[in-house]
N, C-alpha and C positions, 0 to 999 in steps of 0.2 A: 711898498708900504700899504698897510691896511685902508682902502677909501672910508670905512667909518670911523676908525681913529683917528685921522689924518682931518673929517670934518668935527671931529668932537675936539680938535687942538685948536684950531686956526675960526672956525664958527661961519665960514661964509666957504661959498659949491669952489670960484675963483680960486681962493687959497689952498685949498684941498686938493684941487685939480692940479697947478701947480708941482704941490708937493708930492703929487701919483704919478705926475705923467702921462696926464689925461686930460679930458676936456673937463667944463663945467657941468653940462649935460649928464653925464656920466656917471657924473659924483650924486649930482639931484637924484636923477635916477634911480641911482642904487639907497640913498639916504630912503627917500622917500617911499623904498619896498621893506626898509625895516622897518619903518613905522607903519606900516597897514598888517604887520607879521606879527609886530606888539600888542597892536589892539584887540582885544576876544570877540570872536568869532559866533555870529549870529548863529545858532539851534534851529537850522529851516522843518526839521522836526523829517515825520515817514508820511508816505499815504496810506499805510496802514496802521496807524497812531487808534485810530478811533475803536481799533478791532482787538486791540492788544490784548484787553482783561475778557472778551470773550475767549477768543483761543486760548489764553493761560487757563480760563476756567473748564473749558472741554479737557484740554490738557490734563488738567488734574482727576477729572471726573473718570476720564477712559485709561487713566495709569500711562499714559504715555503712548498708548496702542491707534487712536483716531490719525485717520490719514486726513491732507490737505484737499483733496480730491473731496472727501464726504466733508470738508467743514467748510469750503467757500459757497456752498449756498448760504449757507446761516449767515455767513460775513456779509454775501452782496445784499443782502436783504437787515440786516445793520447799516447799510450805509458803507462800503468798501467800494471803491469803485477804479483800485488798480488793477493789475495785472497779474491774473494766477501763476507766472512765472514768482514775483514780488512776493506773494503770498504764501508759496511756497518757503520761502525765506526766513517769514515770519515762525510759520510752524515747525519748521527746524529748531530753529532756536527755542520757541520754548518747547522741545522736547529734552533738549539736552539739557537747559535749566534744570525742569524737571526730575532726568534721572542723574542727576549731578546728589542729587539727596534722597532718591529712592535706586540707589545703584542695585542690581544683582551679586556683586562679588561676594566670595564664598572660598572659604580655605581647601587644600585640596584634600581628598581622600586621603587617611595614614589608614591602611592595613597590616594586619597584625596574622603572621601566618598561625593557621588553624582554626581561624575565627568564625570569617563570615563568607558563605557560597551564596553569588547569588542568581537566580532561575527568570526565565521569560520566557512568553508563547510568542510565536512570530506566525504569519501567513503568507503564502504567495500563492497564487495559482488552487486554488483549493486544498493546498497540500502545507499539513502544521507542521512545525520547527519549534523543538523546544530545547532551550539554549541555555549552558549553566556555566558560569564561569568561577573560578576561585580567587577571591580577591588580592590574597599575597605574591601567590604564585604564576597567577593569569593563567592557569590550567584550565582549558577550554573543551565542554563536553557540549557535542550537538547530538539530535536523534529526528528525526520524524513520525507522523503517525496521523492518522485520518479525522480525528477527535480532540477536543482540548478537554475532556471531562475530569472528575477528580480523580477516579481509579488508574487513567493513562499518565496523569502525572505522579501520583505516587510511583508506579511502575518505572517509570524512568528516572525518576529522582532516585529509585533503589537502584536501577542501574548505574546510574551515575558516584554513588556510591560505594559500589562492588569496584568499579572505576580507577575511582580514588585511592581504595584501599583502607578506606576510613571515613569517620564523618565528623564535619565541624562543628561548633560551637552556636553557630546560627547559620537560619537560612532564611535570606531575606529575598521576597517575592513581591511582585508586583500586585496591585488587589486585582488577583485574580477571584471569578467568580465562581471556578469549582473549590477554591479552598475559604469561601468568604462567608460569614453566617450571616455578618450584621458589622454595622459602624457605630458606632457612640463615640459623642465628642470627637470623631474624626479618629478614633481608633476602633483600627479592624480587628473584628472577633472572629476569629479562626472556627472550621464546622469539627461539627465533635469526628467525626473523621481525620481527620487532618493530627487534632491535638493528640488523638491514639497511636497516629502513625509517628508526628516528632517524639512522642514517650518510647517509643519501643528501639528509635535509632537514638534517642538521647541527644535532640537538638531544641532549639528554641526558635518555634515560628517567629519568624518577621514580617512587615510589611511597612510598604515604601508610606510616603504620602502620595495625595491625589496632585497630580500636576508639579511633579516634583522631581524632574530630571537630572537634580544633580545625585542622590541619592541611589538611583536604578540608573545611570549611566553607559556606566562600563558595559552589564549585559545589554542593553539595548544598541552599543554598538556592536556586539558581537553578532546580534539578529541581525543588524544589516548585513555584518559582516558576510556569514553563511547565508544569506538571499544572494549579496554579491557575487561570492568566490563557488560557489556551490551549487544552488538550485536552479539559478539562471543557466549555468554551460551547460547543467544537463536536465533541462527538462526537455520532454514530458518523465513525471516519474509515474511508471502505469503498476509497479510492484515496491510497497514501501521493503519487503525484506531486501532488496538491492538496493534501493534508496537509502538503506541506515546501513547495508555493507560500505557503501560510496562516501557515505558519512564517519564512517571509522576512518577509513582510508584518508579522509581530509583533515578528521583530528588527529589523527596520528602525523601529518604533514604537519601542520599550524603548530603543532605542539613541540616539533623537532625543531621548531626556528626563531631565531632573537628576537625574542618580542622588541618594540621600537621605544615603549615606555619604561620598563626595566632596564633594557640592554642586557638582558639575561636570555637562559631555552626555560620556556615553562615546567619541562619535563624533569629537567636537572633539578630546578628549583622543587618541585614537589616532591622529590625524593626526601630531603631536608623537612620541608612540612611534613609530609607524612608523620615522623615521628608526634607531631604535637595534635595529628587527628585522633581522636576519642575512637577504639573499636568496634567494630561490625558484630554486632550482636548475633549470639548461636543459631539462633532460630530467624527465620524471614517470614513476615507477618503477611498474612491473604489480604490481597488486596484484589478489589475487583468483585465480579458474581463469586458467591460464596461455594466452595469446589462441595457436591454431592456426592454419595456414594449407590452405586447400582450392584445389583449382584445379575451375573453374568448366565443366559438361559441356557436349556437344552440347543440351542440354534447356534452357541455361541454367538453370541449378542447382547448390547447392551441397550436400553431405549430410551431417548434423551429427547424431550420437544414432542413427542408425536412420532419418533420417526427412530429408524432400526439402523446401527452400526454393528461392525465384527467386530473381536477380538480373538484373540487366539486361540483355538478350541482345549487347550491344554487350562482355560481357568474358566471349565462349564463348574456353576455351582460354588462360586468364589464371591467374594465382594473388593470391587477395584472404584476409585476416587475420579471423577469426571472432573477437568479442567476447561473452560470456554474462552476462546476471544471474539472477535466481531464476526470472523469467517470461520474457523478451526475448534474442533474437539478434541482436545486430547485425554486418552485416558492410560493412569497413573496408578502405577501399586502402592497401597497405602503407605506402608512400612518404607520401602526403600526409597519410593519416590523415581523409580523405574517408569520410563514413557513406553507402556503397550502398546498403545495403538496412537494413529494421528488420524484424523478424518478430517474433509472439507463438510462444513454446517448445508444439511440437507432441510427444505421445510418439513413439515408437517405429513404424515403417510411416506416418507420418502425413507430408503435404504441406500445404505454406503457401504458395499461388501469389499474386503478384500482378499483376495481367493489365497493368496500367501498364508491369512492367520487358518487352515484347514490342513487337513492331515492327507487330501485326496483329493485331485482334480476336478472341477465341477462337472457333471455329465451333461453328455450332449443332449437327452432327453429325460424324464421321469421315468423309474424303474417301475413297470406294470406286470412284473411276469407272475405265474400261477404261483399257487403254493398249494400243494393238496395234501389231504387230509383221513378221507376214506381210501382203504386198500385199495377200490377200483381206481381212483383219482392218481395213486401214488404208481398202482401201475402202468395206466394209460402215458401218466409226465415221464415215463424211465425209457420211452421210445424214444426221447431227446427233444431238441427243438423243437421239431418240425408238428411234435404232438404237442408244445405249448402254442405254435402257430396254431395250431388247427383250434385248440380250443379258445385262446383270443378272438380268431374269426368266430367262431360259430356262437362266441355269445355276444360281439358289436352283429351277427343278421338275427337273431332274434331266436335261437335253437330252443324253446320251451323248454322240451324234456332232454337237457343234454346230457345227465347223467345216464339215463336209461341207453340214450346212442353210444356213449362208451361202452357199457357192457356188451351191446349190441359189437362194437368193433373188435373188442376185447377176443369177442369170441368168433368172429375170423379170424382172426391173429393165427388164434389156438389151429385153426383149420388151415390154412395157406404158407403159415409159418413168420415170422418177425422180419425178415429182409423184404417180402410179397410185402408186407402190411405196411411196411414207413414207405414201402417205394408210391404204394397205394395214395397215401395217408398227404404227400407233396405233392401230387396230382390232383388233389382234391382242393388243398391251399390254395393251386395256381389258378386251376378253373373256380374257388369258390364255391367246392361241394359241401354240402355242412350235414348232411342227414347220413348212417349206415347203410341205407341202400346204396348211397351213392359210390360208398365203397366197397358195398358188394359187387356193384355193378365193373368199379373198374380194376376189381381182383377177377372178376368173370372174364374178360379179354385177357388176361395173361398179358399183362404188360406191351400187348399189340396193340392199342388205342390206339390213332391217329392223335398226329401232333399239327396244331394250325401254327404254320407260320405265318410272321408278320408278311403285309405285301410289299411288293419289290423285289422279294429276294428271288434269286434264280432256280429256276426249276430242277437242273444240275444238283445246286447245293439241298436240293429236300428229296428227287426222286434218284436210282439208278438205274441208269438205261440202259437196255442190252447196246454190244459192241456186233458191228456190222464190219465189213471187210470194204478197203476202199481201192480206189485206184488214180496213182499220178495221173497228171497232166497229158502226160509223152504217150498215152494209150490214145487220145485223140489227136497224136499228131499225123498229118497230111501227106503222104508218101508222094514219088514220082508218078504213079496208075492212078494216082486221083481218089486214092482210098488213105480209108484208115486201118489201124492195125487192132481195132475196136473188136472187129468180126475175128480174129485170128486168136484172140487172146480167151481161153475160157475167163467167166467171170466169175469161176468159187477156185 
């Protein structure tokens, strides 16, 4: 039976006890712990009581952001005098008071295929990422490139759009500051740049708010994404053109596989959008340094900075369209938009030849040779080389009167005959004769002149020596009589 039913019947511990099967003690005991459980319960309060409406006030002033750590000096110096453990307690609680009525919650993203693309810059390493995703279909395009300027995003935003196959409805970017002119009222105004390019692909600039990540989300994890999955396994990147091939190669990966928030392949999915992307307009708008035109010299070359590139010498006296990037020249047939030439960007005074755009191998030295003019000159050069040698030399030693020396040889020739005179004429070259005497002089020996060989060489190989008669060994050999067979033998 119940002990406080049993004393609420009978009114005394004895009777109750009895009726339980227990002692008196027991009954009191127990009576006497319901009535200390009835009566209300003294409020011995916190020891952090005195601090409460300070921290709710900081609380409120810093949005919910001040840590416990920076607020208990201000407490101990109010008068707190427990335990920064206790304290910490304190400012938990009213945080969560706090965002209990300034909560963050926020509906989720509904995309609507065809709508909205949207773009971010990322960095790692010195090396820029610019990341665009498609909100419907989670079609994911990355690129690289050395600069975040506005020309390099345009360029890739076209790329990204060649991509696609089409362009959406809007393109919402983060306030980036190569596309930013100015804010009012906390809305960004796009540079006239920017607004010429969304008119020409037929989209409508966007931009996020400031500190506003539910909005710019999705791309910004995609920028992690690609730092993760991408940049990091393969750095160093020392050539972006490999960097954005490795970057295909990765979107084309990511894109073949079940995204985790659709449970779709992006790539299937975008076939479907596609249809509802606005078209890729005829024409592709210059974006960047504005392309120049050069017309092409007698050198075959064009001059671009101070400084001389080829092209192919089949457009000497044409006019062809120069294209520039940070490092590279390209030039371009107007009309067809045909790439001529490619060159790496040289400073100022410098040339970039390439022996390919010429019709004929470069020579090993500059062509010097005569050309003559007067009959004497025309006849003297018909001796052949050996008469352009000679007269090369004799005008680098200083031959004043050299036309006068040609006549002057001319007419040995006439005397000695044409084979005497060139033979003459390379003897002259070798030794460095340059005057007509000298060739009179070694027409005068009849091609006997001594010839100086170099030293060392054997005397054998320059003179002939008469041949003498010899005799073996076995003419000095030693008989039995103690002779030789020396004296027996004549010696012719």
């Amino acid at each position: 039976m119940d002990v406080i039913a049993a004393y609420e019947s009978v009114g005394t511990f004895r009777g109750a006890a009895e009726l339980c099967g227990t002692t008196h003690k027991t009954v009191k005991r127990i009576v006497e712990a319901r009535q200390r459980a009835e009566e209300p319960r003294k409020d011995r309060g916190h020891n952090y009581d005195a601090v409460a409406d300070l921290v709710a006030e900081r609380v409120v002033k810093t949005q919910g952001r001040i840590s416990a750590k920076r607020l208990l000096p201000a407490a101990r110096a109010a008068g707190y005098a427990g335990s920064p453990r206790n304290f910490r307690r304190l400012v938990a609680d009213a945080k969560q008071e706090w965002r209990r009525d300034h909560h963050r919650g926020r509906r989720p993203g509904v995309w609507l295929p065809g709508e909205t693309l949207l773009i971010d810059w990322g960095m790692l390493a010195g090396v820029h990422v610019f990341c665009a995703v498609l909100g419907w279909s989670r079609f994911r395009f990355v690129r690289f490139a050395d600069n975040e300027k506005a020309a390099t995003t345009f360029d890739l935003l076209a790329e990204c759009f060649e991509v696609l196959g089409g362009v959406p409805q809007v393109v919402l970017a983060d306030r980036m500051g190569c596309l930013k002119a100015g804010v009012v009222a906390n809305v960004v105004v796009p540079t006239p740049d920017y607004v010429r390019f969304a008119t020409h692909y037929s989209f409508r600039p966007d931009f996020c708010h400031a500190a506003d990540p539910q909005s710019k989300g999705m791309v910004e994890n995609l920028v992690g994404y690609a730092k993760k999955d991408l940049m990091v396994p393969q750095q160093p990147f020392t050539d972006l053109g490999a960097a954005n091939d490795a970057a295909e190669v990765w979107c084309t990966e990511v894109n073949a596989a079940t995204h985790s928030e659709i449970c779709a392949v992006p790539l299937d999915r975008l076939q479907a959008e596609r249809e509802l992307l606005r078209p890729l307009p005829s024409l592709r708008p210059e974006v960047g340094v504005k392309a120049v035109s050069r017309k092409v010299d007698r050198l075959s070359c064009i001059r671009f900075g101070s400084a001389r590139y080829s092209v192919p010498c089949r457009l000497i006296g044409q006019q062809v369209t120069l294209t520039t990037t940070a490092t590279t020249l390209a030039v371009i047939a107007p009309l067809t938009g045909e790439v001529l030439a490619e060159h790496t960007l040289v400073g100022p005074g410098g040339t970039s030849i390439d022996d390919t755009h010429y019709d004929r191998p470069r020579p090993d030295r500059p062509s010097r040779a005569p050309r003559p003019r007067t009959q004497a000159e025309k006849d003297f050069c018909a001796l052949g080389l050996v008469a352009e040698a000679f007269l090369v030399g004799a005008a680098a030693a200083g031959v004043s009167k050299l036309g006068s020396e040609i006549a002057d040889i001319l007419a040995l020739g006439a005397a000695y005959g044409e084979p005497a005179l060139v033979a003459a004429l390379e003897r002259a070259v070798t030794y460095r004769r340059w005057r007509a005497a000298d060739i009179r002089s070694i027409l005068a020996t009849g091609g006997h002149g001594p010839t100086p060989r170099p030293a060392g060489q054997p005397l054998a190989d320059v003179l002939t020596l008469p041949s003498v008669p010899t005799r073996s060994l076995d003419a000095y050999k030693i008989t039995k009589a103690g002779s030789t067979t020396l004296g027996q033998e004549p010696l012719w």
